[in-house]
C-alpha positions in Angstrom: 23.4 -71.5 29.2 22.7 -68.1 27.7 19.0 -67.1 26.8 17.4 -64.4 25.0 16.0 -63.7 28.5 19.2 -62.8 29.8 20.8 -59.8 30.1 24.0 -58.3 31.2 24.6 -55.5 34.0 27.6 -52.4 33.8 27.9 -50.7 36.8 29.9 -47.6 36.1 31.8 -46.6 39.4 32.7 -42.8 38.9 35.9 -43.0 40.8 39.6 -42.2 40.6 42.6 -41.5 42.5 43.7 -39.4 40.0 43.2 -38.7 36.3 45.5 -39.8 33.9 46.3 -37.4 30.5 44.7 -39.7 28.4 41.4 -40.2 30.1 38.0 -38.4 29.3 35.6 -40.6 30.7 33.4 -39.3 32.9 34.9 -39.8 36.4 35.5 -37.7 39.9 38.4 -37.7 42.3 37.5 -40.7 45.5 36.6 -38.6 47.9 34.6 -40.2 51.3 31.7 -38.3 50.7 30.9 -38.8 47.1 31.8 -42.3 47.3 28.8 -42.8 50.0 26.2 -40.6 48.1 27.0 -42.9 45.4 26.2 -46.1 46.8 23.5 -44.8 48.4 22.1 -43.7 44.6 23.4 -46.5 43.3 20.9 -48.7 45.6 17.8 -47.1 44.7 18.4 -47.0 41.1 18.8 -50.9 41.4 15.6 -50.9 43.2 13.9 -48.6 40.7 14.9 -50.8 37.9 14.1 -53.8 39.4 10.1 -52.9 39.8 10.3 -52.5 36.1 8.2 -55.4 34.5 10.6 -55.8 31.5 13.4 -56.1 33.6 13.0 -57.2 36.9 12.3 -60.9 36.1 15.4 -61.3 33.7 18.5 -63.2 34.5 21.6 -61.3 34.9 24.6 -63.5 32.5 27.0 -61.1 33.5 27.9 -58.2 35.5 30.9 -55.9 34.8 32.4 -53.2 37.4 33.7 -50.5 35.2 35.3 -47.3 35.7 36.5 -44.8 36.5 38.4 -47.1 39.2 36.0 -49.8 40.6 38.9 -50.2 43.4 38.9 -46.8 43.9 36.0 -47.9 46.3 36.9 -50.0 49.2 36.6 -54.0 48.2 34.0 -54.5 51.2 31.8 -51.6 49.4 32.0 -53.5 45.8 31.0 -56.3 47.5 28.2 -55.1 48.6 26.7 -53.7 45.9 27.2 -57.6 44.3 25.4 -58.9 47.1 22.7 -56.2 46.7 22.4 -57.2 43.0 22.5 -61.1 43.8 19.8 -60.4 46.1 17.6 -57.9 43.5 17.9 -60.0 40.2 18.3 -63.5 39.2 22.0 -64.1 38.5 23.1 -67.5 36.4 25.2 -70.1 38.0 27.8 -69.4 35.4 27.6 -65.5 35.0 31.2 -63.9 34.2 31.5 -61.3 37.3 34.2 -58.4 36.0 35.6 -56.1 38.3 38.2 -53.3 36.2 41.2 -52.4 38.8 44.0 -50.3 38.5 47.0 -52.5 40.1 48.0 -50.0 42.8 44.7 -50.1 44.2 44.3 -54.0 45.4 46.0 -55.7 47.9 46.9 -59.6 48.3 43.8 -59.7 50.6 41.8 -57.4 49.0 41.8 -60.1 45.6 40.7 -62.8 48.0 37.9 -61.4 49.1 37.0 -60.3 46.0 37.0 -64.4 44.3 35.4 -65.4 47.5 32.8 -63.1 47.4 31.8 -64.1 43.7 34.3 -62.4 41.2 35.3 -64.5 38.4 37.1 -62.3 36.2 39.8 -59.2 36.6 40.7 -56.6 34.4 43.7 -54.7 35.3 45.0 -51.3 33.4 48.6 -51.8 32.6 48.8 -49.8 30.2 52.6 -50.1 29.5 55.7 -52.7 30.9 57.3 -49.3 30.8 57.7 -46.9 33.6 58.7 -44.2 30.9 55.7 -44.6 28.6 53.1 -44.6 32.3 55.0 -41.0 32.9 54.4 -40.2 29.5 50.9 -40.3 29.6 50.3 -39.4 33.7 49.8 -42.7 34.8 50.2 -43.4 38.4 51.9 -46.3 39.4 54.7 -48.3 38.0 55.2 -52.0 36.1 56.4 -53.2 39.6 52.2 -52.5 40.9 51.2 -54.5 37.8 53.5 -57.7 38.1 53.1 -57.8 42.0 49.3 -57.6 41.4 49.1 -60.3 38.5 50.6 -62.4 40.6 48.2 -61.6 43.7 45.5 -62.1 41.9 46.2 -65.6 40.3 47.8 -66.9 44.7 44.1 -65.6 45.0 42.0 -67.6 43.3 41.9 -65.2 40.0 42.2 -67.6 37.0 40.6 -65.0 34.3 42.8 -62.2 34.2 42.8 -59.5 31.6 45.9 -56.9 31.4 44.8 -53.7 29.3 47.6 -51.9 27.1 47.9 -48.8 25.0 50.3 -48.6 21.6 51.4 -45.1 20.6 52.7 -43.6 23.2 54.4 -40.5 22.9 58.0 -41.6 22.9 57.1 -45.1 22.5 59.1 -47.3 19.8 58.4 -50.3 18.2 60.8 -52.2 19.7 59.4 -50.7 23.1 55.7 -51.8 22.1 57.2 -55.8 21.5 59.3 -55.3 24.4 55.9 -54.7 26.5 53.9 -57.4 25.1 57.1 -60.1 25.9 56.9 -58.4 29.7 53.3 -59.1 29.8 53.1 -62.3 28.5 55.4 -63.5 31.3 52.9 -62.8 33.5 50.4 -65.3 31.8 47.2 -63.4 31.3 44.3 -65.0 30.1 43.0 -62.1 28.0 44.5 -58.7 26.5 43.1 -55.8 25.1 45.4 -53.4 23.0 44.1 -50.0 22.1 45.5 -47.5 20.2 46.5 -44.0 22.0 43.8 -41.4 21.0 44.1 -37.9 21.2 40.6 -37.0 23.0 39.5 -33.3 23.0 39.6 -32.2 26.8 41.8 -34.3 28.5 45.2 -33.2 29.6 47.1 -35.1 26.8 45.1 -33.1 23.8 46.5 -29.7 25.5 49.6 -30.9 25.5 49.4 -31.6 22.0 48.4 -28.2 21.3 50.9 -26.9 23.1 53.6 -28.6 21.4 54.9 -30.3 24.0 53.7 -33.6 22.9 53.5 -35.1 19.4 50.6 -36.9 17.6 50.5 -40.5 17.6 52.3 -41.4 14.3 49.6 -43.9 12.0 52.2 -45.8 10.5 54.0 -46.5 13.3 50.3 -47.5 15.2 49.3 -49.6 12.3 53.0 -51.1 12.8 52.4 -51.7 16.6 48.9 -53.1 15.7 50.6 -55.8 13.1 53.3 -57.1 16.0 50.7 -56.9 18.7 48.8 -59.7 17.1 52.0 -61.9 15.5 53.3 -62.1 19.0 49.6 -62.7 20.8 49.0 -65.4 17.9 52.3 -67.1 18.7 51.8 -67.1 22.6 48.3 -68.9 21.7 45.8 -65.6 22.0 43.3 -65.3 19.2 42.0 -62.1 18.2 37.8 -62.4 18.7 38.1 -58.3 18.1 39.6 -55.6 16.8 41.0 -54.8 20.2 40.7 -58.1 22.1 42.8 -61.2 22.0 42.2 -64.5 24.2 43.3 -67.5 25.2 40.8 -70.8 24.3 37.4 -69.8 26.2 38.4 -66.8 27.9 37.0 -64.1 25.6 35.1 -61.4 27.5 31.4 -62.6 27.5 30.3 -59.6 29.0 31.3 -57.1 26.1 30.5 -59.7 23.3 27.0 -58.3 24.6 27.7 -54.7 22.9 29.4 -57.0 19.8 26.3 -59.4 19.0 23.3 -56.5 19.6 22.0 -58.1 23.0 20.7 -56.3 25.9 22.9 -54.8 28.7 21.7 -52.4 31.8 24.0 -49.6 33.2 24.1 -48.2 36.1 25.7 -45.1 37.3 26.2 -41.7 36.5 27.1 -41.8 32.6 26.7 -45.4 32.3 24.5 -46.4 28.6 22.2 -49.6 28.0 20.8 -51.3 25.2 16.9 -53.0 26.5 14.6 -54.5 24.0 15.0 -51.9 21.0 16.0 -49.0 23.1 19.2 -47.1 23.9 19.3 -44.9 26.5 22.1 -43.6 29.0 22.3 -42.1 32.5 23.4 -38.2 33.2 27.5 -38.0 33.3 26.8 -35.6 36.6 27.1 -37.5 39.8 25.6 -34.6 41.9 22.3 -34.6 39.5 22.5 -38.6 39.4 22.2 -38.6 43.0 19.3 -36.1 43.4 17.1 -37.6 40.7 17.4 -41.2 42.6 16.9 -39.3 45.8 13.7 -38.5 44.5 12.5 -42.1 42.9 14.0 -40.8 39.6 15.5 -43.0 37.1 18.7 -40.2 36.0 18.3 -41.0 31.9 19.5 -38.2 30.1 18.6 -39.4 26.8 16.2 -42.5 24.8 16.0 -43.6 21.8 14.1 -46.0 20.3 15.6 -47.9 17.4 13.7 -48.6 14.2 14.0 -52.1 13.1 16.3 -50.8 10.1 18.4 -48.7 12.6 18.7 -52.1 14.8 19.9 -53.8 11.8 22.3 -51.3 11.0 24.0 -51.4 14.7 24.3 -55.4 14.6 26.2 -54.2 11.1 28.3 -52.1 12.8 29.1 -53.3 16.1 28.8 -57.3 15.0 31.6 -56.2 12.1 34.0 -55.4 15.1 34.2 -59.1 16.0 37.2 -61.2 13.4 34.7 -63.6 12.2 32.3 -61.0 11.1 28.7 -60.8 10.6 25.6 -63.3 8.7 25.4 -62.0 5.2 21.9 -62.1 5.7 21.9 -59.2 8.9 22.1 -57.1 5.6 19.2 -56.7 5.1 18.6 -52.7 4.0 19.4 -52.2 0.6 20.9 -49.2 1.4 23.0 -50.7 3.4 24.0 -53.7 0.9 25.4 -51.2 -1.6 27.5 -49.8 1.1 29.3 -53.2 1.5 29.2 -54.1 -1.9 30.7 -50.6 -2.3 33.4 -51.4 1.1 34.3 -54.9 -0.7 35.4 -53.7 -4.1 37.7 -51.2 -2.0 39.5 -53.9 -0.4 37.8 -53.2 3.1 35.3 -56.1 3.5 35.2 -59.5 2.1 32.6 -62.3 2.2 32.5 -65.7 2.4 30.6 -68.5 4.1 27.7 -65.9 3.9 29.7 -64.1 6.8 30.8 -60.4 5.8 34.2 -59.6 7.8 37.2 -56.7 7.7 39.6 -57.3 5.7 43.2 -56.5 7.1 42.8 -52.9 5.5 39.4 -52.7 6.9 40.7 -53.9 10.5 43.2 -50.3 10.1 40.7 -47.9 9.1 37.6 -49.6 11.3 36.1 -45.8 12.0 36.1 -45.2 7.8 33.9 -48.5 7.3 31.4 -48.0 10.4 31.1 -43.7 8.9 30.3 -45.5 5.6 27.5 -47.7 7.1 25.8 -45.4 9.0 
């Protein structure tokens, strides 16, 4: 059972093999070296957090291995730092354990160690069913790495998986987009998370864009994609718990309903953000300066702010309004803030009922122009 004691834990594990066009997290190339210094960071700022009274006693619910590429590390490493953490915090019998994967990167041994050390739940980045849309966006691997790896994972002991895809690809058609969601429903996920392509300033894609070489993601056509992502998911028995997330019965992902329902999360790692009784706050995105604060007893925060009770209200708004069955009427509390959804409902892009404030199917399309209008 979930308490308001407990709390949730994102590691962020800086690593790649390589960077695909799309990407701008903040990430490095695997190297050896880095990879060590890391850990070795990574450690103390575990131990640093843990002597903090408002956190060292709580129970951990969940604990999610994001990336970057988690597997870019060698399984027996991200092991580790779960039995470090196990042995640091209090962990529930029945927390969700996540560990994000690109499918070239695990082996049929490496996913056995990895349920027998503790993992419940694996997220891998498909992307695509389409070799030509991975090349279109610089995506290592091909759909062969993601069906053998499916299939690995379930032969070991996996029985939560979650298989990641983008819509929007440049070159990508709607009957392509339907053609990948068939594909990757024969491999019998438990979960799937559809995002739409973004064009993010920096990142190898947005050059090409201005270079002509590549066009901008067409609205219609996402909106399109969006609309036959969720007809075919509804029909294969997924339900869409958010705007980007669809599940079978009882497989949503508990660890990000966290950042959906305004409870507390930790993260660790360089870049990583947390959320701790009223107070965001998130780590330098600069693994050599994450390493030398922790090398010196340093927590590496780069920024903290501490959230007004208005401004908390305002978040669960937000963030709570991502979620299909909305929000309590009375979260709305601001009056501010209720003319802005009266406002958003008499424009067709929220409706109430049941006291429960939700998207409509035109707010569901334009999701950034209703959270801009709320804050």
């Amino acid at each position: 059972m979930t308490t308001s004691h407990d709390i949730g834990l994102y590691i962020h594990i800086p690593f790649c093999r390589q960077r695909c066009h799309f990407c701008s997290f903040y990430l490095e190339i695997a190297r050896t070296t880095r990879m060590d210094s890391f850990r070795s960071a990574l450690r103390r700022e575990i131990t640093l957090y843990h002597r903090e009274h408002e956190i060292r006693n709580r129970r951990l619910q969940s604990i999610y291995f994001g990336g970057g590429t988690p597997t870019a590390l060698p399984v027996g490493h991200l092991i580790a730092i779960l039995d470090f953490v196990r042995a640091t915090w209090p962990v529930s019998s029945t927390a969700e354990v996540t560990v994000e994967s690109h499918p070239s990167t695990v082996t049929a041994e490496d996913l056995r160690q990895l349920v027998d050390a503790g993992f419940t739940r694996i997220s891998f980045g498909a992307e695509s069913m389409s070799d030509k849309d991975l090349a279109s966006i610089g995506r290592p691997g091909n759909v062969q790495d993601t069906n053998i790896a499916v299939t690995a994972a379930r032969a070991g002991g996996f029985a939560n998986i979650n298989l990641d895809l983008m819509y929007g690809l440049p070159g990508q058609t709607l009957d392509g987009w339907e053609h990948t969601l068939r594909s990757l429903l024969s491999l019998g996920p438990a979960h799937v998370s559809c995002y739409a392509l973004t064009i993010e300033p920096g990142t190898g894609l947005a050059q090409d864009v201005a270079q002509g070489t590549v066009s901008r993601p067409d609205d219609g056509l996402q909106m399109e994609m969006e609309a036959a992502a969720e007809a075919l998911l509804a029909e294969a028995g997924f339900t869409r718990y958010e705007i980007s997330n669809y599940a079978r019965p009882g497989a949503a992902c508990r660890h990000n309903l966290l950042y959906w329902t305004g409870q507390d999360y930790l993260g660790l790692g360089p870049s990583a953000q947390s959320y701790v009784n009223g107070v965001r706050f998130g780590n330098l995105a600069n693994l050599t300066a994450y390493v030398s604060l922790l090398e010196q007893s340093r927590l590496p925060v780069a920024e903290r702010t501490k959230l007004s009770v208005s401004e908390q209200q305002r978040d669960a708004l937000v963030f709570g309004l991502r979620l299909t069955d909305g929000v309590p009427w009375n979260v709305v509390q601001d009056q501010a803030q209720r003319q802005s959804v009266q406002d958003l409902i008499a424009q067709g892009f929220l409706a109430i009922g049941a006291d429960r404030v939700r998207l409509t199917a035109l707010g569901l399309r334009y999701v950034d122009t209703v959270a801009g209008r709320l804050f």
